[in-house]
N, CA, C and O of each residue as an XYZ file, in Angstrom:
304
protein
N      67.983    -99.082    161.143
C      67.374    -99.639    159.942
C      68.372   -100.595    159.284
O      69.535   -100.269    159.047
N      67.761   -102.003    158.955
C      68.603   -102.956    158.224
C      69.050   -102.268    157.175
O      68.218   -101.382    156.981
N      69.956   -102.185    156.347
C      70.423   -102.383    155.009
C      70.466   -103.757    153.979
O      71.255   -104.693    153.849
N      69.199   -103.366    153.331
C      69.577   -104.939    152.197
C      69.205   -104.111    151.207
O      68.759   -102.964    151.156
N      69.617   -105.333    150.072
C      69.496   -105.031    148.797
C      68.304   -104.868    147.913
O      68.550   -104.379    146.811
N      67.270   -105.127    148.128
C      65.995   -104.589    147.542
C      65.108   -103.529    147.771
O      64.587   -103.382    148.876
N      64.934   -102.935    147.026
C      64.302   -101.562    147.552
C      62.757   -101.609    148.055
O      62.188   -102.699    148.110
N      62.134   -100.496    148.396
C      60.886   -101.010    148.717
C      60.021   -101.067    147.515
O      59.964   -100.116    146.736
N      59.416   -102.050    147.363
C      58.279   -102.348    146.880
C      57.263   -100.940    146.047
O      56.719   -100.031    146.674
N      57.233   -101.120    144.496
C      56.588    -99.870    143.968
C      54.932   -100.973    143.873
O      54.922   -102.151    144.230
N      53.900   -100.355    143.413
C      52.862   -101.095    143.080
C      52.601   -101.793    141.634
O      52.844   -101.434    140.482
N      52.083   -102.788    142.122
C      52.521   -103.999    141.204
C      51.257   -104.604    140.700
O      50.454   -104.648    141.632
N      50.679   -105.162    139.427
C      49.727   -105.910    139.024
C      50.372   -107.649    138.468
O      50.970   -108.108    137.495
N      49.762   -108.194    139.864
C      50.565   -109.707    139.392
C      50.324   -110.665    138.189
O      49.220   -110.642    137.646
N      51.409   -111.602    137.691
C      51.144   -112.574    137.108
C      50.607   -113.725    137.996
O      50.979   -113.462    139.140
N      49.937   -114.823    137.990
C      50.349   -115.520    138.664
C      50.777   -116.167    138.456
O      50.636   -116.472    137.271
N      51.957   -117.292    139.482
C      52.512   -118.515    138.737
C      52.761   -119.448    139.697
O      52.884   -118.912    140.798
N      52.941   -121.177    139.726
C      53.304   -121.573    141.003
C      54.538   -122.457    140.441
O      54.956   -122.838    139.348
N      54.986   -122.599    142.211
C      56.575   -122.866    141.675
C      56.857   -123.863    143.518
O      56.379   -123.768    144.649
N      57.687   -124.556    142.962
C      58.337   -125.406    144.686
C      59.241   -125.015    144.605
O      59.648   -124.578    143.529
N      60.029   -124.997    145.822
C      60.817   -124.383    146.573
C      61.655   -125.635    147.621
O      61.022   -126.508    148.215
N      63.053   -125.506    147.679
C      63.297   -126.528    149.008
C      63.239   -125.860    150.342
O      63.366   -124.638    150.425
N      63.071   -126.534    151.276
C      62.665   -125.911    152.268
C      63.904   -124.546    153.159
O      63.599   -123.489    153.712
N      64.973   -125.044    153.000
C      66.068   -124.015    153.347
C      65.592   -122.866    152.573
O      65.053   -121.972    153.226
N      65.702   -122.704    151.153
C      64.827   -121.632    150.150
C      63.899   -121.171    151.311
O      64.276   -120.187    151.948
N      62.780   -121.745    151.642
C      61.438   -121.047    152.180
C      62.124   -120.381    153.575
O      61.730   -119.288    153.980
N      63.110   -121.083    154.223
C      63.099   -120.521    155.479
C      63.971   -119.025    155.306
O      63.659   -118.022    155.948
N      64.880   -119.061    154.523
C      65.955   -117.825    154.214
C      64.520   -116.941    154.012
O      64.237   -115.976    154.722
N      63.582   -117.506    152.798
C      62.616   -115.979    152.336
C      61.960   -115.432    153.391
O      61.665   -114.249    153.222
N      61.690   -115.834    154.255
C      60.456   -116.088    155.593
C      61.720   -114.853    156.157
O      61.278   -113.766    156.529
N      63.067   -115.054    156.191
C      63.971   -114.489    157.310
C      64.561   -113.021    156.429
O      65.218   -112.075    156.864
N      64.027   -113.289    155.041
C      64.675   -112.114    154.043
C      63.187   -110.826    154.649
O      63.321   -109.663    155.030
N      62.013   -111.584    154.523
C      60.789   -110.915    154.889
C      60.903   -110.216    155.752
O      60.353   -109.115    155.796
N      61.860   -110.822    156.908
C      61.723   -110.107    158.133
C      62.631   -108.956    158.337
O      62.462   -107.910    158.964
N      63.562   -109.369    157.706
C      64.699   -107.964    157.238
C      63.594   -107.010    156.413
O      63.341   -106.047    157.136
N      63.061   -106.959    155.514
C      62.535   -106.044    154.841
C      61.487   -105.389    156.103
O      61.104   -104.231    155.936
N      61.236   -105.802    156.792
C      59.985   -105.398    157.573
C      60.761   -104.542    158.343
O      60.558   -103.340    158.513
N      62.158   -105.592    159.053
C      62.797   -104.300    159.847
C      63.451   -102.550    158.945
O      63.326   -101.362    159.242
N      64.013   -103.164    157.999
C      63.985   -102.167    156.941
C      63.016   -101.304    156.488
O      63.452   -100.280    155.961
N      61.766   -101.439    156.548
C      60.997   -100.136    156.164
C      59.876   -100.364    156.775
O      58.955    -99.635    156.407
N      59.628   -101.147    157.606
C      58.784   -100.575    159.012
C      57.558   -101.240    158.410
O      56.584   -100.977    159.116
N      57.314   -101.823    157.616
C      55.906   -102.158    156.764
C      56.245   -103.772    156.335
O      57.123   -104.156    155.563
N      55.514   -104.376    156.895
C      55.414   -105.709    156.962
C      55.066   -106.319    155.690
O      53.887   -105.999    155.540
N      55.542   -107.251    154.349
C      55.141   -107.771    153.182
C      54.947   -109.159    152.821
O      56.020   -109.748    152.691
N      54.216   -109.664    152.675
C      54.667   -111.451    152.670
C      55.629   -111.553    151.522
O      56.157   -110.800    150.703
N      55.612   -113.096    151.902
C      56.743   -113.048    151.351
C      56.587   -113.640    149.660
O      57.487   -113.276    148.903
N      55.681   -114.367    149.181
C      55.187   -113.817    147.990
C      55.251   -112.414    147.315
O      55.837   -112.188    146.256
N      54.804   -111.810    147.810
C      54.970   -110.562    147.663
C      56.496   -109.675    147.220
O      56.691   -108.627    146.604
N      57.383   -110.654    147.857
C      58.488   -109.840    147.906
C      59.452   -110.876    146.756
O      60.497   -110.467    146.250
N      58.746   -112.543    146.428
C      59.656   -113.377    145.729
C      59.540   -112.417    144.100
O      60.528   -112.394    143.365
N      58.597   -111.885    143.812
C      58.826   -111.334    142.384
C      60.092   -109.935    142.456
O      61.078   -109.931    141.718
N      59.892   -109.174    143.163
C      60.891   -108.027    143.217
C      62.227   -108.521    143.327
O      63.154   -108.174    142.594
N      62.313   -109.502    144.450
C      63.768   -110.342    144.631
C      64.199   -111.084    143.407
O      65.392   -111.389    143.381
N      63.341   -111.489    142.225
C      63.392   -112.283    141.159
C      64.017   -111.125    139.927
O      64.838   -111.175    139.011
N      63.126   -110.128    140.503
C      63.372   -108.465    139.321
C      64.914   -108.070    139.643
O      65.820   -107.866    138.835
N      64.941   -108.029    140.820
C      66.499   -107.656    141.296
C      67.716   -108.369    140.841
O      68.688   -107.763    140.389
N      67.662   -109.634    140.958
C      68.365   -110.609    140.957
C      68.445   -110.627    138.870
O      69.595   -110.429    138.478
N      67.787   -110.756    138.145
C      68.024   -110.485    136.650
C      68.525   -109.448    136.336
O      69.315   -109.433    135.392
N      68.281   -108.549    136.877
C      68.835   -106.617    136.316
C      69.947   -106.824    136.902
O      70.772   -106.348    136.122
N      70.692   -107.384    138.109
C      71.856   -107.213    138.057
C      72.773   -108.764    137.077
O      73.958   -108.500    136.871
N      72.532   -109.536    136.783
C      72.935   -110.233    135.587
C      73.338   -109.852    134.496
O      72.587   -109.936    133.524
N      74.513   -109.380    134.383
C      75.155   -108.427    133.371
C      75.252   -108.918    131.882
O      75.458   -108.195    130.906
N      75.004   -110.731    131.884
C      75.376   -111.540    130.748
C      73.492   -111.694    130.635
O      73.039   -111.744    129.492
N      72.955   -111.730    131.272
C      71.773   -111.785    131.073
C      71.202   -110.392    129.968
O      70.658   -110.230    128.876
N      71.628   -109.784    130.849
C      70.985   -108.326    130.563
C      71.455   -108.076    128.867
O      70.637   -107.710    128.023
N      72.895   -108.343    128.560
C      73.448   -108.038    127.247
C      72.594   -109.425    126.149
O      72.194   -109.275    124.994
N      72.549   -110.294    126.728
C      71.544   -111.061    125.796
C      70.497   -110.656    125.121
O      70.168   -110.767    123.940
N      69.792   -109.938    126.485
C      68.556   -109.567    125.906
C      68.703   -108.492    125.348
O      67.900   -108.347    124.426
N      69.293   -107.769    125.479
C      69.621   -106.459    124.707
C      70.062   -106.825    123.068
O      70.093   -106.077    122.091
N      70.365   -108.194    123.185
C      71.090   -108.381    121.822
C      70.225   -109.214    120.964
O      70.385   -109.277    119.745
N      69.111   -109.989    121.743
C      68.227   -110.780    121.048
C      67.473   -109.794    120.219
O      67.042   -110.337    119.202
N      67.143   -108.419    120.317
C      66.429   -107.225    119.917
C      65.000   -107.025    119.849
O      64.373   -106.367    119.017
N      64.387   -107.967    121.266
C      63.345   -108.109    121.858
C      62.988   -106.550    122.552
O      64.028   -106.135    123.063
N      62.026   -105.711    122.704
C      61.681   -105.316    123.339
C      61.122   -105.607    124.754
O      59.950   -105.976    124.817
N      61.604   -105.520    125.523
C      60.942   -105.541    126.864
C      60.211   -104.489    128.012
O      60.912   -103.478    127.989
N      59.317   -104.335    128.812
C      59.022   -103.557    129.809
C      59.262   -103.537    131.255
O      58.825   -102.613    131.941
């Protein structure tokens, strides 16, 4: 089993949103997809996986995280 950094996938009700991408971007996600698939045996597109990778990538932002903690916004 691969080891990466995102966990699997809990269930999710989407926003939607659209966004471009350069193409190196698309090919890494396409190849991040495929790690996750080898990682837990369950195949996800890769939409699917750009919001969790987006969730991951802010929670570990330590200057991020104290911002918002300090703006005294509630968040979920």
């Amino acid at each position: 089993m691969a080891e990466i950094k995102l966990p699997k996938l809990r269930g999710r009700t989407p926003v939607k949103m659209t966004i471009s991408i350069a193409p190196d971007l698309g090919r890494a996600l396409h190849e991040y997809a495929e790690a996750y698939h080898k990682a837990y045996g369950e195949a996800e597109p890769v939409q699917e996986l750009i919001p969790a990778i987006l969730e991951a990538f802010l929670a570990s932002d330590r200057a991020f995280s104290r911002g918002r903690r300090g703006s005294g916004e509630a968040r979920g």
